[in-house]
C-alpha positions as a Markdown table, in Angstrom:
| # | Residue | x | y | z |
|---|---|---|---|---|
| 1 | Unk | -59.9 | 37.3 | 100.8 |
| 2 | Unk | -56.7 | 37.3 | 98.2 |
| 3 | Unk | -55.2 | 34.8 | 100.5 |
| 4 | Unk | -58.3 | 32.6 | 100.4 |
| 5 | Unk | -58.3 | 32.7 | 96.5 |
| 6 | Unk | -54.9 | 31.7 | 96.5 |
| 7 | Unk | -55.6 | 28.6 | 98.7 |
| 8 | Unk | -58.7 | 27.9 | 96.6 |
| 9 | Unk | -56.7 | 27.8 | 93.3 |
| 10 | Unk | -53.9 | 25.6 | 94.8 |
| 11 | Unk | -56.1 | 23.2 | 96.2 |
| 12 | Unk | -58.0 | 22.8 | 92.9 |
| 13 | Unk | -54.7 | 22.4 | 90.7 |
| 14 | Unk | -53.2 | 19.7 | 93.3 |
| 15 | Unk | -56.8 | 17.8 | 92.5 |
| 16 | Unk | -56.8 | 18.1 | 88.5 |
| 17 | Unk | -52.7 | 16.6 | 89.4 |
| 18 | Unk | -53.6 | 13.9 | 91.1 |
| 19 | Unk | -56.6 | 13.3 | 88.6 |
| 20 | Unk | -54.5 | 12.9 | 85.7 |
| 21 | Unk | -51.9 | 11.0 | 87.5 |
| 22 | Unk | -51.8 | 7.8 | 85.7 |
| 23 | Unk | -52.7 | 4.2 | 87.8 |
| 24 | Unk | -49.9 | 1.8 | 86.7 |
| 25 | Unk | -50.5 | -2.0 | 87.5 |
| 26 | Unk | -48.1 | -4.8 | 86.5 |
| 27 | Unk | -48.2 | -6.8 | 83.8 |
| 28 | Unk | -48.9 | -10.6 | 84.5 |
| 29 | Unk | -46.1 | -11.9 | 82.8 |
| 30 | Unk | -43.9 | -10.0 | 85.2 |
| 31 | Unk | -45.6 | -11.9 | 88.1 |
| 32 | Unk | -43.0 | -14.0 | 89.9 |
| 33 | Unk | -43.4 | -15.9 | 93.2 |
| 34 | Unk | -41.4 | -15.3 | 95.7 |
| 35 | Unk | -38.5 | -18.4 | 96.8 |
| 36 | Unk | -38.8 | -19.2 | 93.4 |
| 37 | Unk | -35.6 | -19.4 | 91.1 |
| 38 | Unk | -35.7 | -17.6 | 87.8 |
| 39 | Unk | -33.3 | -16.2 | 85.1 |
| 40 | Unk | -32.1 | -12.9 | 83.9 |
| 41 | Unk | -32.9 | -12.0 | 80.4 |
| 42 | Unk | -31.6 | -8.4 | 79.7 |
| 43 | Unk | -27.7 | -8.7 | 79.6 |
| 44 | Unk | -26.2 | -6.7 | 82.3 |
| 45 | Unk | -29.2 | -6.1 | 84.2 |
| 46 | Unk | -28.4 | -3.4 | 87.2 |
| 47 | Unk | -29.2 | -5.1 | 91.0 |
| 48 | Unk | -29.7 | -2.0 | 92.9 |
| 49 | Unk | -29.7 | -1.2 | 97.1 |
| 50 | Unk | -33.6 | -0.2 | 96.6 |
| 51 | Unk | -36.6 | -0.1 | 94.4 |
| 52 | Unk | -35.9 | 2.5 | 92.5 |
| 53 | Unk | -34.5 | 3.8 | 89.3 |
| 54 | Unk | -31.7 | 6.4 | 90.9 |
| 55 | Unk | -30.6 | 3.9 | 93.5 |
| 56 | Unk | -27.3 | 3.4 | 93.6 |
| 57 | Unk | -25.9 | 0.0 | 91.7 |
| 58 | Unk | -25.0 | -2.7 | 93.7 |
| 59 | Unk | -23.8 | -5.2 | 90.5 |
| 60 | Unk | -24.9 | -6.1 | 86.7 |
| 61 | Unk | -25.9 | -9.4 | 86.0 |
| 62 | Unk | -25.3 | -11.4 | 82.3 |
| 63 | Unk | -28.0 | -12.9 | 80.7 |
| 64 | Unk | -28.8 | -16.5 | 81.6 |
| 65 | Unk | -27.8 | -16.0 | 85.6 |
| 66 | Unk | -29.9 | -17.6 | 87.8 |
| 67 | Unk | -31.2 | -15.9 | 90.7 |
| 68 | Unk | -33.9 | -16.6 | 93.4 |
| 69 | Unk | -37.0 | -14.6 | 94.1 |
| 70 | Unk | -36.9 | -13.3 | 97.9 |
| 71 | Unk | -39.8 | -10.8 | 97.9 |
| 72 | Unk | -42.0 | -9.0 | 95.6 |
| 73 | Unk | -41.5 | -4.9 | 96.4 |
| 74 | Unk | -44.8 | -2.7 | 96.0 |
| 75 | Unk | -43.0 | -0.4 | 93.9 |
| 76 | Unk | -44.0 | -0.8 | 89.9 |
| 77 | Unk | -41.7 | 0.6 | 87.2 |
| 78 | Unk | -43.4 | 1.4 | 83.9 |
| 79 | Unk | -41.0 | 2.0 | 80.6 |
| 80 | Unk | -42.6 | 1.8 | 77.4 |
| 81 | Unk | -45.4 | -0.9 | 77.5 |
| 82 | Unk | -43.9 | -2.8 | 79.9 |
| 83 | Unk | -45.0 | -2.6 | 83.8 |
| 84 | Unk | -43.7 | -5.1 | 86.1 |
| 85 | Unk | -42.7 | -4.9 | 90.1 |
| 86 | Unk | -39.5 | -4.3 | 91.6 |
| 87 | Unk | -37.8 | -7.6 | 93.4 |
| 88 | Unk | -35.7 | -8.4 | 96.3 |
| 89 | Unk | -33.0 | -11.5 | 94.6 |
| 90 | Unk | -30.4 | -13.0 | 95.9 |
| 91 | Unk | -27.4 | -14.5 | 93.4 |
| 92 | Unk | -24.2 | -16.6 | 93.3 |
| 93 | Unk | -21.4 | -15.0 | 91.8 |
| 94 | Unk | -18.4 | -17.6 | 92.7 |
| 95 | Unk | -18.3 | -18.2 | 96.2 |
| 96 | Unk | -19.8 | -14.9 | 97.0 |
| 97 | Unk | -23.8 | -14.8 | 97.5 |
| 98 | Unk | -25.0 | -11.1 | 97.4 |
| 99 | Unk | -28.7 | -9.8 | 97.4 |
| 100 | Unk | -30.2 | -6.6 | 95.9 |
| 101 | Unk | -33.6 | -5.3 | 94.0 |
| 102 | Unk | -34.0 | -6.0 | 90.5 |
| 103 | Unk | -36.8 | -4.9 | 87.9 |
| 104 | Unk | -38.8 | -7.8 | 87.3 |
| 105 | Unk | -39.0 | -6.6 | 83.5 |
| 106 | Unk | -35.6 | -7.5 | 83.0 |
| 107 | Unk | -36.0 | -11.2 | 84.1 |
| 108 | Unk | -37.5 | -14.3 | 81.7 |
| 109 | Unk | -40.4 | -14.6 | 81.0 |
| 110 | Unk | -40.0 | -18.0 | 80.3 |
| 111 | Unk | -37.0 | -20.7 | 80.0 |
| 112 | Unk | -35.8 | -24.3 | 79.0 |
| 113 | Unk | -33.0 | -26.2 | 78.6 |
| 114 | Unk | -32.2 | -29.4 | 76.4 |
| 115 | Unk | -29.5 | -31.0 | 74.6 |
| 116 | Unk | -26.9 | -28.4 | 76.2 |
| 117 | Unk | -28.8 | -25.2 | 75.4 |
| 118 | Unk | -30.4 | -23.1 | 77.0 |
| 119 | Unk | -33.6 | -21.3 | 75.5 |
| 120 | Unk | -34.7 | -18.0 | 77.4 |
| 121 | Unk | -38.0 | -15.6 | 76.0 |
| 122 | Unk | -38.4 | -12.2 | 77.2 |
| 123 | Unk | -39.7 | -9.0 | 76.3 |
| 124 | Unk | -37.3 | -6.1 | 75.1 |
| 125 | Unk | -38.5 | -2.9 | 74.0 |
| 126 | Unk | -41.9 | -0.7 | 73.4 |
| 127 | Unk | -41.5 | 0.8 | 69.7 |
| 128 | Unk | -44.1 | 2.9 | 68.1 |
| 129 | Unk | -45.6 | 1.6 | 65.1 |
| 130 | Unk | -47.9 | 2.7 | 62.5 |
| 131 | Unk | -51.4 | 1.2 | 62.6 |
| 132 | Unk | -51.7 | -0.8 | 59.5 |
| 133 | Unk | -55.2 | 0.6 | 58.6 |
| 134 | Unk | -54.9 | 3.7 | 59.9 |
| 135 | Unk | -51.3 | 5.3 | 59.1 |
| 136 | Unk | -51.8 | 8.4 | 60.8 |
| 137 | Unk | -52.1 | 6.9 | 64.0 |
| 138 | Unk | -49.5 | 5.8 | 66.0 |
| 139 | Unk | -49.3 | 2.4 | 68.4 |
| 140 | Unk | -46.9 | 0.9 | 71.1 |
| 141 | Unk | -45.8 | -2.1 | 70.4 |
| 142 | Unk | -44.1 | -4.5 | 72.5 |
| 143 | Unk | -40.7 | -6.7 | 71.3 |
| 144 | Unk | -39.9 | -9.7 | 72.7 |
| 145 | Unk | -37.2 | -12.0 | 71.8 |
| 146 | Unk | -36.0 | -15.7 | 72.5 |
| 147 | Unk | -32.5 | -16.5 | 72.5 |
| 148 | Unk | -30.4 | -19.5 | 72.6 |
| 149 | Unk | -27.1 | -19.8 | 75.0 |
| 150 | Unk | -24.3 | -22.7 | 75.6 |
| 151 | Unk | -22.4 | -21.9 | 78.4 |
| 152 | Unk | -21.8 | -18.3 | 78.6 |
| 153 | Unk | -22.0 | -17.9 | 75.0 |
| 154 | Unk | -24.7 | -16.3 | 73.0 |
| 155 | Unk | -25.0 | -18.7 | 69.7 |
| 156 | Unk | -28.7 | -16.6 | 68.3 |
| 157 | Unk | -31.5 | -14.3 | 69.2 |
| 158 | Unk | -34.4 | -13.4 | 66.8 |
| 159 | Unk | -36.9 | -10.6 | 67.6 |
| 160 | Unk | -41.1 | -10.9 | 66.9 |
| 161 | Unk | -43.8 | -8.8 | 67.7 |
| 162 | Unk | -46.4 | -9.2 | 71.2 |
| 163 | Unk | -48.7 | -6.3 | 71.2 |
| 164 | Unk | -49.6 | -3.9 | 73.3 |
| 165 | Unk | -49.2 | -4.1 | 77.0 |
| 166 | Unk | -52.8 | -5.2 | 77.6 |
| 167 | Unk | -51.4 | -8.5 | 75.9 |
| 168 | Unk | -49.1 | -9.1 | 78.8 |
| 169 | Unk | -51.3 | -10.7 | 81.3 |
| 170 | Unk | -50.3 | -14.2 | 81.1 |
| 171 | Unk | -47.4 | -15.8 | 78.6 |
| 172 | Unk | -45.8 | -19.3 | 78.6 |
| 173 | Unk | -43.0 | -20.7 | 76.6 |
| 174 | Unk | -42.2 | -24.3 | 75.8 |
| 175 | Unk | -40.1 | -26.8 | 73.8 |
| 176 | Unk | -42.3 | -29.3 | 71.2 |
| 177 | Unk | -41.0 | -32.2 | 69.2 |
| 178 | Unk | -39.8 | -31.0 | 65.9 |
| 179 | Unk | -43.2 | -31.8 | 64.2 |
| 180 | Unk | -41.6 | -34.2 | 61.8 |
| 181 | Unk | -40.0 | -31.2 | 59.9 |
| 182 | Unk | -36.7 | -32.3 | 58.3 |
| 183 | Unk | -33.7 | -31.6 | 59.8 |
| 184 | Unk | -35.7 | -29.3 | 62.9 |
| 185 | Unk | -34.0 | -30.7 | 66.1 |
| 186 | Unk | -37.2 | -29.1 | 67.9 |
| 187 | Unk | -39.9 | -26.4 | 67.8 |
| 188 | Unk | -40.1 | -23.5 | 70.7 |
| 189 | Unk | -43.6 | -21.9 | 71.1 |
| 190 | Unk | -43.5 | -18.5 | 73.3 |
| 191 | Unk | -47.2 | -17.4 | 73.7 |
| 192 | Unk | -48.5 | -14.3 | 75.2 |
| 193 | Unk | -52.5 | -13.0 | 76.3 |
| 194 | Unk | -54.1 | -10.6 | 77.5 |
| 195 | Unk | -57.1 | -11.2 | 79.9 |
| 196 | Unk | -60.1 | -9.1 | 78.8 |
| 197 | Unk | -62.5 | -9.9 | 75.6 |
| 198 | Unk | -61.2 | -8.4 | 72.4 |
| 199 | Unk | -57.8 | -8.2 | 73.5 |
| 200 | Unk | -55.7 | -10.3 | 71.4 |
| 201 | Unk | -53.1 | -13.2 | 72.2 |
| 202 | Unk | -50.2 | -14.1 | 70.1 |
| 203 | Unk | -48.7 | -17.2 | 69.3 |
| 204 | Unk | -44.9 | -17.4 | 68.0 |
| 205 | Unk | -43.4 | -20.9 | 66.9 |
| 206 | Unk | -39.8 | -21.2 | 66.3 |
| 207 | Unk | -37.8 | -24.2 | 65.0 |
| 208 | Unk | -34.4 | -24.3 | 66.2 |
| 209 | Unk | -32.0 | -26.2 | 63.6 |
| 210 | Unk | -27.9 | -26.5 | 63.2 |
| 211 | Unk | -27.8 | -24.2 | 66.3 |
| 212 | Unk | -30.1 | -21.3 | 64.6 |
| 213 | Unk | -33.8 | -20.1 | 65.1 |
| 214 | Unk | -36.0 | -19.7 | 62.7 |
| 215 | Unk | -38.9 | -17.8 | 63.2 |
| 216 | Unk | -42.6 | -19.1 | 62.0 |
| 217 | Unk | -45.3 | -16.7 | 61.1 |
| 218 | Unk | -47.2 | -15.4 | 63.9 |
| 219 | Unk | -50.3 | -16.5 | 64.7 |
| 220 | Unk | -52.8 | -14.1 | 66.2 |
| 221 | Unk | -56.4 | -15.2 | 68.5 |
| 222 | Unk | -58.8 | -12.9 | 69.9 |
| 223 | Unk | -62.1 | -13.1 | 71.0 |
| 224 | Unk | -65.1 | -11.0 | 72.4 |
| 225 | Unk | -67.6 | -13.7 | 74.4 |
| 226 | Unk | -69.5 | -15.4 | 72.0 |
| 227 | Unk | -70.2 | -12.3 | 69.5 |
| 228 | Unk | -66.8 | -13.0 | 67.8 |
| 229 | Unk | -64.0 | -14.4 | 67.4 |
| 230 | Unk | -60.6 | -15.0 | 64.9 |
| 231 | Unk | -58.8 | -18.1 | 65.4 |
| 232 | Unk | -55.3 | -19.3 | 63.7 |
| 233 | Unk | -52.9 | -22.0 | 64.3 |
| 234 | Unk | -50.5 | -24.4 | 62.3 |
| 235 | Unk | -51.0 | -28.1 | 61.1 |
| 236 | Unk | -47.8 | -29.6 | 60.9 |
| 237 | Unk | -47.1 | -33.1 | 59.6 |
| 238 | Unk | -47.8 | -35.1 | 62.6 |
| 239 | Unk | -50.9 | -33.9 | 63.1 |
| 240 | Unk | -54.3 | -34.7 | 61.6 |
| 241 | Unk | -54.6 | -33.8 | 58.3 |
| 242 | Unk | -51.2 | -32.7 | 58.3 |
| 243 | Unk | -48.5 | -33.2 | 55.2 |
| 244 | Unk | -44.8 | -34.3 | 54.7 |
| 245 | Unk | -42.6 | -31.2 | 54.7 |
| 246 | Unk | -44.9 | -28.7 | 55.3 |
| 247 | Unk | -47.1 | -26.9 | 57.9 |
| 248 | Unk | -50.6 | -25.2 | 57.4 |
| 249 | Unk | -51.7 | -22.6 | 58.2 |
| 250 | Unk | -55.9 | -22.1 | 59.1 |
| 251 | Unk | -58.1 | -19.0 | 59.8 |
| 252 | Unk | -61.7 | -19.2 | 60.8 |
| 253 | Unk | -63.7 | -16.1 | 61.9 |
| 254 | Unk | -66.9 | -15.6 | 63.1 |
| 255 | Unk | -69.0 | -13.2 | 63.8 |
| 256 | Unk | -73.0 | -12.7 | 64.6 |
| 257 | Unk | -75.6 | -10.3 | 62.8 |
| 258 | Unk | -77.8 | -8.1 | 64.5 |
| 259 | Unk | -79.9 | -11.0 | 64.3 |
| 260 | Unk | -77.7 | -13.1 | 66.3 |
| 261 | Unk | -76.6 | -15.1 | 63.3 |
| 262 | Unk | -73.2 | -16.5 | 63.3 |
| 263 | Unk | -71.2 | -15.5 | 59.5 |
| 264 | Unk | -67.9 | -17.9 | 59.8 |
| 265 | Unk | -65.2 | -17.9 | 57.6 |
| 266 | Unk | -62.3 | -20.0 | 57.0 |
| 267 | Unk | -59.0 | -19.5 | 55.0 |
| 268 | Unk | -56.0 | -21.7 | 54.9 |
| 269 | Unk | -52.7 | -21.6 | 53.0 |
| 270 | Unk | -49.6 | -24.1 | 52.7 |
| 271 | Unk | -45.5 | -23.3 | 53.5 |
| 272 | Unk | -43.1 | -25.9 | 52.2 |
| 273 | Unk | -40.6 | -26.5 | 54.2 |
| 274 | Unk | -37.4 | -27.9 | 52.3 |
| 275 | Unk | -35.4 | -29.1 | 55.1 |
| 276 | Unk | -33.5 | -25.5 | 55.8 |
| 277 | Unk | -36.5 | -22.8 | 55.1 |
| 278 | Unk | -40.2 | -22.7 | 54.0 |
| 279 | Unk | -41.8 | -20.9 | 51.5 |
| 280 | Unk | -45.8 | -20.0 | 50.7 |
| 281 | Unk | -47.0 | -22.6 | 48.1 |
């Protein structure tokens, strides 16, 4: 009878285990197809023999090399906010082609090239953070970064926030005109989502100008059906209703009563932009 206890109790603490084992999925961003060529973003990211933290290190890669995609592994690593698959790559180094597995965290989310440079977002780091209403309780938040390289040579990298990892579904980064800004030889805009309603997207604009980036204030969206929603984004001077040396900046928020009455509001404020920063008005 002891003995059956004892089987009993192990049993029951394997199931409240494997209860409170936690179900990690991958973040969208870190979705990469396979023969496709992308970048590295962390500087001297490890290529290991397999999937998997404690296997042994083939090679470190610099930031900016380019490898290609061979297959997507099942394994996921989770550190901090960030969850993203393992990959099988292959690289030239040289004359010598090698091939290992690489965490698909440490590669771009996004890059571009023009006039020389080239211009590569990724994510970073999870930091905590207190909540801004609520200082007592603590959040994850996600970093990410973009930085611009000319050759093999780092000329400047500026940091911004991206929220939590259920923010990480889908991101894209593109190069704009410079928006008629003086002296802005062009705007990047990196942009991450999340997928479900209330989860909030963020939108980071950066003008890039006598080879450094200056970062824009972020702009936040989020949504939740058609109950509500907060919008922002910039007017700059070449578009409607926009003015010489300067962008806007407009708010509108919406929300319905409990009888299914939309409130809106709308806020806007003005940044001068004098040719080398901006300023509120």
């Amino acid at each position: 009878m002891k003995s059956l206890f004892t089987v009993l109790f192990f049993c029951l603490i394997q199931v409240v285990v494997a209860q409170e084992q936690e179900i990690v999925y991958a973040n969208g961003i870190f979705n990469f197809e396979e023969h496709t060529t992308q970048k590295i973003f962390t500087d001297w990211a490890r290529v290991r023999q397999s999937p998997n933290v404690d296997s042994q290190i083939l090679d470190s890669l610099q930031e900016n090399q380019q490898v290609l995609i061979l297959k997507q592994d099942e394994t996921i690593l989770k550190l901090g906010e960030r969850s993203s698959n393992w990959y099988k790559i292959s690289y030239q180094k040289g004359d010598k082609s090698s091939e290992g597995y690489l965490w698909g965290g440490n590669l771009c989310v996004g890059y571009r090239n023009k006039n020389g440079f080239d211009f590569l977002f990724g994510l970073t780091k999870t930091v905590n953070k207190k909540d801004k209403e609520y200082p007592d309780v603590i959040i994850k938040q996600n970093i990410a970064s973009v930085k611009v390289i000319e050759g093999n040579t780092l000329v400047d990298e500026i940091s911004f926030d991206t929220g939590s990892g259920e923010s990480l579904s889908y991101g894209t980064f593109n190069i704009e005109s410079n928006h008629r800004l003086q002296n802005v030889e062009l705007t990047l805009k990196a942009m991450v989502s999340g997928e479900a309603c209330g989860i909030a997207g963020y939108d980071q604009y950066i003008l890039f100008k006598d080879r450094k980036l200056i970062v824009l204030p972020q702009l936040m969206n989020v949504g939740d059906a058609d109950i509500y929603y907060h919008s922002e984004e910039f007017i700059f001077p070449n578009d409607k209703g926009g003015i010489s040396n300067a962008f806007i900046f407009k708010m509108e928020e919406m929300e319905k009563d409990d009888k299914d009455r939309q409130k809106k509001k709308r806020s806007s404020k003005t940044y001068l932009w004098d040719g080398n920063s901006y300023k509120l008005k």
